[in-house]
C-alpha positions in Angstrom: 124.6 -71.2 128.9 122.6 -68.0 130.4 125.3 -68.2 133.2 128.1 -67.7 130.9 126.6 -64.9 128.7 126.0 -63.1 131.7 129.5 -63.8 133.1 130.8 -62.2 129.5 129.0 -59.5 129.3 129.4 -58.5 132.9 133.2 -58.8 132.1 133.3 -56.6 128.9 131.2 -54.1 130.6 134.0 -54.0 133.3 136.7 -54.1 131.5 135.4 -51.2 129.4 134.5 -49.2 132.6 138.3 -49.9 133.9 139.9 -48.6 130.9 142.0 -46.7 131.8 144.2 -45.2 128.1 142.8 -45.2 124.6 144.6 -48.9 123.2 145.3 -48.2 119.8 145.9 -52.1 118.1 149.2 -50.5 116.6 150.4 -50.3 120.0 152.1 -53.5 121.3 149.6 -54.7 124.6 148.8 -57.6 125.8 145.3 -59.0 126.0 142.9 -61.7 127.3 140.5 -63.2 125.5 137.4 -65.6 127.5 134.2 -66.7 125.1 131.9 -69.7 125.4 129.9 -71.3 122.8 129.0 -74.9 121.0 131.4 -77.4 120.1 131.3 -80.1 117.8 132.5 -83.7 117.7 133.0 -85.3 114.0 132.1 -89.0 114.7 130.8 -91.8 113.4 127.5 -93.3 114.9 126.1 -95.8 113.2 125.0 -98.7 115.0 124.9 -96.9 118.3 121.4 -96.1 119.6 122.2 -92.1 121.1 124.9 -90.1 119.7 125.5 -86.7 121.2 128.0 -85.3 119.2 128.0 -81.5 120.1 129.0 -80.1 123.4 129.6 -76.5 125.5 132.9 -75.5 125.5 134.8 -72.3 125.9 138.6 -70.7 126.1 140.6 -68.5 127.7 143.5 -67.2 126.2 146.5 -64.4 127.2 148.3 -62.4 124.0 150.8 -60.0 123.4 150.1 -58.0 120.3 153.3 -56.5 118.9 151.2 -53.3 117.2 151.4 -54.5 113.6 148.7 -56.8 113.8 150.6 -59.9 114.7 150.2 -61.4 118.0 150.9 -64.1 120.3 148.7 -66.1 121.8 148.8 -69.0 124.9 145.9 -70.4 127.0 143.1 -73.2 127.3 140.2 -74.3 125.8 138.1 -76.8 126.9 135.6 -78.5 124.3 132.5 -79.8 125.8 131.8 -83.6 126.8 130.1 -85.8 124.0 128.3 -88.9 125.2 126.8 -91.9 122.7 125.1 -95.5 124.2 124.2 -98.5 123.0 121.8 -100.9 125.2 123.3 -100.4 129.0 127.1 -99.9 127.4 127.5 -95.5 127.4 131.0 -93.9 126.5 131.6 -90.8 127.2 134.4 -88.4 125.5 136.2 -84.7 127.2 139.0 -83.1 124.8 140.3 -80.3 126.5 143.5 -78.7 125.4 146.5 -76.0 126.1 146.9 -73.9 122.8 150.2 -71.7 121.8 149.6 -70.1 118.4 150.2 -67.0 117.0 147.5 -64.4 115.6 147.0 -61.6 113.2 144.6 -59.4 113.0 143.7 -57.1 110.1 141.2 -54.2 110.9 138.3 -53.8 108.3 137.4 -50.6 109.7 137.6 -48.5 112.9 135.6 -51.2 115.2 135.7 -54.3 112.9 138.2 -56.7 112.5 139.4 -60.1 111.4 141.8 -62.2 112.9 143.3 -65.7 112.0 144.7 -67.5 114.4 147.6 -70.7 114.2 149.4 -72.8 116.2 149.9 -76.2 118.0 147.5 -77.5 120.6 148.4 -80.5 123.6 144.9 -82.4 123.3 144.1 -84.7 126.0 141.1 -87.2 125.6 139.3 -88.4 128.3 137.8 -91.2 127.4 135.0 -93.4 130.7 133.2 -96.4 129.5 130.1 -97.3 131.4 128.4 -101.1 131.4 126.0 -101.2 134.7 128.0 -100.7 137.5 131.4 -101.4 136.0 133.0 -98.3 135.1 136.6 -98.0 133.2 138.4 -94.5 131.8 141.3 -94.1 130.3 142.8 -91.0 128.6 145.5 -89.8 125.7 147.3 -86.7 124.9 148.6 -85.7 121.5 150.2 -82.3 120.1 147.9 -81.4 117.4 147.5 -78.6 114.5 144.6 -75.6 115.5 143.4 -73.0 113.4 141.1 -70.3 114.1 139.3 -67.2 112.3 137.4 -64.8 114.0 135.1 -61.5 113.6 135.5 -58.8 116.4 133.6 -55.5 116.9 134.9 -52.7 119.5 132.7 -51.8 122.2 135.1 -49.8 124.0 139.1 -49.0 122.9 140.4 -51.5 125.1 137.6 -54.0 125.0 136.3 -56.1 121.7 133.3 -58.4 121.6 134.7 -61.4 119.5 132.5 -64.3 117.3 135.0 -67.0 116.4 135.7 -70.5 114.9 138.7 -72.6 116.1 139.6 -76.4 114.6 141.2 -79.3 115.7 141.5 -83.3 116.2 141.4 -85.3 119.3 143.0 -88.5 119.1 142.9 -92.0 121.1 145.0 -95.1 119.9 145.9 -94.0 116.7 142.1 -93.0 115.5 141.5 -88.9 115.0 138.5 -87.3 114.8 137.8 -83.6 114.0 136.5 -81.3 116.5 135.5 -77.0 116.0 133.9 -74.9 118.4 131.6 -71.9 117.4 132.4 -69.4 120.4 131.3 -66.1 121.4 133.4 -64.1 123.8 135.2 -60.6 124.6 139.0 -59.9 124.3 140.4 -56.8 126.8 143.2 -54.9 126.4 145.4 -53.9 129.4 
C-alpha cells in the first residue's frame, strides 16, 4: 500500500510541476483520474472458518469535462481479491471491471469540490476453487449499475487530490453481492 501512495503522490507532484496553463473547471479538458484504496466484499460467511471480505483495489479513469461541471468518464477499476476457507476447501473471488459513466462536479469553493459520479460497469468475476491439489476457476461477466461520490481538494490548477466512494455488484450464476471501494487518488488536467 506504501508503494501506491508513493506512486500517487509522486504523480500529482508531477503533474503539477508539468502544468503548463491555469485549467479553469469551466473550461472543457480532459482529465485522468488514478487512486488506490480498500475495497469491500458484502458476503455471507457463516459456516465458513476464514472470511476475508475486504481487498486493495484501485482505478484509473480518462474524462472529458465539458466546462459546466458535467463530465464524461471511461476506464478500469480493479477491486481487490477476497478469499474465505473451510477445512482444506479455499475459494477465492477477483471482480474487476470497465466503467463508462458520466460525472458532475459542483465546486464548494475555490479548491474544494464534490463530484457524483454514474454510469454502467462490465463486471467480470473470477471465481478458483482450491481442495488439496485439485484446483478449478471459472469466471462471469455482467453489465452492472455504479455510483460514485467523491471529495476533491486542489493542489495545483490542473491537479486535484481526490477521496472517493464508488458502488457496485458482482455477480456469478444468478447470485449478486454488493461490493464499494474507499479510494484515495489524484485527478490531472491536461
Amino acid at each position: 500500500m506504501k508503494k501506491i501512495a508513493l506512486t500517487l503522490a509522486a504523480l500529482a507532484l508531477a503533474a503539477g510541476a508539468h502544468a503548463q496553463t491555469n485549467t479553469n473547471s469551466n473550461q472543457p479538458h480532459t482529465y485522468a483520474l488514478l487512486s488506490a484504496g480498500q475495497s469491500r466484499l458484502n458476503v455471507d460467511c457463516d459456516g465458513l472458518l476464514a472470511c476475508d471480505k475486504s481487498g486493495t483495489g484501485g482505478k484509473a479513469m480518462l474524462g472529458y469535462a465539458f466546462g459546466n461541471g458535467f463530465a464524461l468518464e471511461a476506464g478500469y477499476a480493479n477491486f481487490g481479491k477476497f478469499r474465505a476457507s473451510s477445512g482444506p476447501l479455499s475459494i477465492s473471488a477477483k471482480p474487476e471491471a470497465a466503467v463508462l459513466g458520466g460525472a458532475f462536479t459542483a465546486a464548494l469553493s475555490p479548491d474544494w469540490g464534490l463530484t457524483g459520479r454514474v454510469g454502467a460497469a462490465y463486471v467480470r468475476t473470477k471465481l478458483r476453487a482450491e481442495a488439496g491439489v485439485l484446483t478449478d476457476s471459472d469466471k462471469e461477466s455482467k453489465t452492472q449499475p455504479i455510483v460514485g461520490l467523491a471529495v476533491n481538494y486542489a493542489l495545483t490548477p490542473s491537479t486535484r487530490l481526490e477521496l472517493g466512494i464508488d458502488a457496485t455488484r458482482a455477480e456469478y450464476q444468478g447470485e449478486r453481492t454488493n461490493m464499494r471501494m474507499v479510494s484515495l487518488g489524484a485527478r490531472m488536467a491536461f
